[in-house]
MISE-279319 format. One record per residue (C-alpha): x, y, z; residue number from 0. Coordinates in Angstrom, 1 decimal, always signed. Example, Ala and Ser with C-alpha at 12.3 -4.5 7.8 and 13.67 -1.06 7.14 Angstrom:
<sites>
SITE       x       y       z   nr
SITE   +12.3    -4.5    +7.8    0
SITE   +13.7    -1.1    +7.1    1
</sites>
This chain:
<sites>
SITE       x       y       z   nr
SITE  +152.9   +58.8   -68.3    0
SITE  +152.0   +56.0   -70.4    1
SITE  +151.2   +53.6   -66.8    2
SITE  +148.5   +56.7   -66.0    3
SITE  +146.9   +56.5   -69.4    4
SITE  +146.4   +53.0   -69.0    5
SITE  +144.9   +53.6   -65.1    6
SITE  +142.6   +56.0   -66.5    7
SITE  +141.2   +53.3   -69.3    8
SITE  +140.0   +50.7   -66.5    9
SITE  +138.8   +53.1   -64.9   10
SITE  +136.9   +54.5   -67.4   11
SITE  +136.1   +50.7   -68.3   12
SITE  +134.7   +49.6   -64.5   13
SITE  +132.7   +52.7   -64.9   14
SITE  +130.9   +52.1   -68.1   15
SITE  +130.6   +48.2   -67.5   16
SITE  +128.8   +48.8   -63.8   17
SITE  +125.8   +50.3   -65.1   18
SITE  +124.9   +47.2   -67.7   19
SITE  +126.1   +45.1   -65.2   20
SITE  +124.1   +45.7   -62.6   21
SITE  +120.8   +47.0   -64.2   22
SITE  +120.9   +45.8   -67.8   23
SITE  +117.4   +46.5   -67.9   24
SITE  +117.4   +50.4   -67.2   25
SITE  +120.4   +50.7   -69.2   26
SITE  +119.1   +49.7   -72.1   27
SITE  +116.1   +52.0   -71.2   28
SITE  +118.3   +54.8   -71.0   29
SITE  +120.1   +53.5   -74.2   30
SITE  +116.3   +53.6   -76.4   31
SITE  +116.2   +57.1   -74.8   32
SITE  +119.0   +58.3   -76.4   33
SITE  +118.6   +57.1   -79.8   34
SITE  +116.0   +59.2   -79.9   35
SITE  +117.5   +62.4   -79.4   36
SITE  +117.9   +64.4   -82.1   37
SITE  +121.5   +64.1   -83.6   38
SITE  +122.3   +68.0   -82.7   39
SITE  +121.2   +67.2   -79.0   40
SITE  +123.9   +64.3   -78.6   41
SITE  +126.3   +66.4   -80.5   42
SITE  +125.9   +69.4   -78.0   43
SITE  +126.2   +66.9   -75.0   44
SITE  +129.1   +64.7   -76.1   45
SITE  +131.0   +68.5   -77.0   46
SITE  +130.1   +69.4   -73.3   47
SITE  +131.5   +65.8   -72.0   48
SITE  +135.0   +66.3   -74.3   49
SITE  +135.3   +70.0   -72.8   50
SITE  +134.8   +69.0   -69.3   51
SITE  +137.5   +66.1   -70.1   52
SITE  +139.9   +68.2   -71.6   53
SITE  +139.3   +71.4   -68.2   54
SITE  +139.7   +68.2   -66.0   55
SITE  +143.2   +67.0   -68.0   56
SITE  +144.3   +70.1   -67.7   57
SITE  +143.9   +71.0   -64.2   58
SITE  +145.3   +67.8   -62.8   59
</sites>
């Protein structure tokens, strides 16, 4: 169990580090967008990211 969790972590970590990686500029476009969302918007997003995590989790 504890050999998936850490599988899971780099591959979570290749998949956030490609993007800044290969297009720093657009990323940190898309990063300027975001901060300016309101708070509530995030909020609702991130709740829909953990959900989908936690179906996903669950099904596997």
């Amino acid at each position: 169990m504890g050999n998936e969790l850490w599988l899971a972590l780099a591959i979570v970590l290749i998949i956030e580090g490609t993007m800044p990686m290969l297009m720093p500029k657009q990323w940190q476009q898309m990063l300027t967008l975001i901060t300016q969302q309101p708070a509530d918007k995030i909020r609702k997003y991130a709740g829909c990211l953990v959900v989908t995590g936690i179906v996903l989790l669950l099904t596997l």
